[in-house]
TORLUMTOR-522426 format. One record per residue (C-alpha): x, z, y negated; residue in three letters. Coordinates in steps of 0.25 Angstrom, whole numbers. Example, Ala and Ser with C-alpha at 12.3 -4.5 7.8 and 13.67 -1.06 7.14 Angstrom:
r xx->49 | zz->31 | yy->18 | residu->ALA
r xx->55 | zz->29 | yy->4 | residu->SER
END
This chain:
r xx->31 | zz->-140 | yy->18 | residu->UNK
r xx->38 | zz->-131 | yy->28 | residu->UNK
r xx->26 | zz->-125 | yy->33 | residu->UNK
r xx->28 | zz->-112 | yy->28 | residu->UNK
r xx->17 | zz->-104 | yy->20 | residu->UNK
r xx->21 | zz->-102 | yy->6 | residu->UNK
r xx->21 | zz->-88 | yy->1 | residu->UNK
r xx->12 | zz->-86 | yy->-12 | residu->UNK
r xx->21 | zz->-85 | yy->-25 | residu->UNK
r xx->19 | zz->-72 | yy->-33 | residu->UNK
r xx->20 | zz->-69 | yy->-48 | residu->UNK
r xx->26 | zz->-55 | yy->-43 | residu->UNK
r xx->44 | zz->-56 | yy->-47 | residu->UNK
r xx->44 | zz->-47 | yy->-35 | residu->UNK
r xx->38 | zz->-55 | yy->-22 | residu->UNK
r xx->46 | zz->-49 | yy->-11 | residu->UNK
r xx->38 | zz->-38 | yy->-6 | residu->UNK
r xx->41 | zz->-23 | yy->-9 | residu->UNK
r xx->37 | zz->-10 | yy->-2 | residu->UNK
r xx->32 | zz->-6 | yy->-17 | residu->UNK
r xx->23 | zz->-18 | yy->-16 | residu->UNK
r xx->19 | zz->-14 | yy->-3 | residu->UNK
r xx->15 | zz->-1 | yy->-7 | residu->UNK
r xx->7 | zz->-5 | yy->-18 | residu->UNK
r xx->-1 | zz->-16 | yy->-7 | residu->UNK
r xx->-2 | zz->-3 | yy->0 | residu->UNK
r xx->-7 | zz->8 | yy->-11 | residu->UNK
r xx->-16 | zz->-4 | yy->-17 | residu->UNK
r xx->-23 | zz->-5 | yy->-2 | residu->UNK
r xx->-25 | zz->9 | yy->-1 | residu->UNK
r xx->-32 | zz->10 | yy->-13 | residu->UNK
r xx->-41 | zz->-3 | yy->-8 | residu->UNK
r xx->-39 | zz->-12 | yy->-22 | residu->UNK
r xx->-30 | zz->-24 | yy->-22 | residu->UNK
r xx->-33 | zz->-38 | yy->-30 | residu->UNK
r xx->-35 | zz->-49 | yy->-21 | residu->UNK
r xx->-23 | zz->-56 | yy->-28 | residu->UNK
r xx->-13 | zz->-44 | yy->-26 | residu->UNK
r xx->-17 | zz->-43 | yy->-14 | residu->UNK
r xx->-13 | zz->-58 | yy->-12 | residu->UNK
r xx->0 | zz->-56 | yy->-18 | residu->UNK
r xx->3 | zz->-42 | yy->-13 | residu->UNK
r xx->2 | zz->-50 | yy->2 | residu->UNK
r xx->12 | zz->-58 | yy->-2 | residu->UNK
r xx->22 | zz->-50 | yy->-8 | residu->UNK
r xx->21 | zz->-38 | yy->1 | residu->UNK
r xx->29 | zz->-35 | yy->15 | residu->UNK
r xx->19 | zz->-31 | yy->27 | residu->UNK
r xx->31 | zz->-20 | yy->33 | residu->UNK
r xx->31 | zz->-13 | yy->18 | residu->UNK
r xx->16 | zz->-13 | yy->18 | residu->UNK
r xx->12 | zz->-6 | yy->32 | residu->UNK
r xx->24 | zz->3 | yy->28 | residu->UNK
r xx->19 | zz->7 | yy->15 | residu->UNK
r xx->3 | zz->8 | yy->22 | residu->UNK
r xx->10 | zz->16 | yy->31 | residu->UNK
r xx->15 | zz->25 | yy->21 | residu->UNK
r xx->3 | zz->24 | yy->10 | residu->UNK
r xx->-7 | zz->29 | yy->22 | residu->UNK
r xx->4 | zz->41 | yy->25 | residu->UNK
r xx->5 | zz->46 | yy->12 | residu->UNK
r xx->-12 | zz->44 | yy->10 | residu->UNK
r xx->-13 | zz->54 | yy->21 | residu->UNK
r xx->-2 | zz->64 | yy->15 | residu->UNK
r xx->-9 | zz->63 | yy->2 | residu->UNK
r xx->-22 | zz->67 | yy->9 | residu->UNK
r xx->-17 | zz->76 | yy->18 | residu->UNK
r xx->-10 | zz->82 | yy->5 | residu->UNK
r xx->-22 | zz->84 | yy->-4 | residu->UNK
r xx->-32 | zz->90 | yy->9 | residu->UNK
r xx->-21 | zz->99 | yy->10 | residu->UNK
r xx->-21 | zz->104 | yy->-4 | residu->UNK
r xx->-37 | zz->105 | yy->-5 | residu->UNK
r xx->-37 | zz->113 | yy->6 | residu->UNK
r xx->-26 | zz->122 | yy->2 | residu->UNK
r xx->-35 | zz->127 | yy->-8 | residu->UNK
r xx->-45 | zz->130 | yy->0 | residu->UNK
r xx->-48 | zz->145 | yy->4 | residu->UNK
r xx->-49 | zz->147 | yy->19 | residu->UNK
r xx->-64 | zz->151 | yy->22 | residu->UNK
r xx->-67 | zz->164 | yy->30 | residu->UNK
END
């Protein structure tokens, strides 16, 4: 033993991580459903730099969708007076 934790073997033939799988994690979070064993593995495989970039730029384009979509209701909308 050298005294160095072991890192969980994964079925996956692709364990490095990848900023596809990152965005996955991060798309899967925003919609709130995860397996508790993809979630395991998913901490295992993924980079923490590629997830808080890919939060980053999930969360940008959520506000650009909304602010997208109130500008288009409101486009249709007749001024009142």
């Amino acid at each position: 033993m050298t005294g160095q934790p072991t890192r969980p073997t994964s079925s996956a033939p692709n364990a490095r991580p990848s900023f596809w799988r990152s965005l996955r994690v991060v798309g899967w979070g925003f919609l709130g459903v995860r397996k508790s064993s993809e979630y395991q593995r998913d901490l295992a495989q993924v980079n923490p730099f590629h997830v808080v970039v890919a939060g980053i730029l999930g969360a940008v384009l959520l506000v650009l969708l909304l602010l997208g979509i109130v500008h288009w209701v409101l486009s249709g909308t007749a001024p009142a007076g």
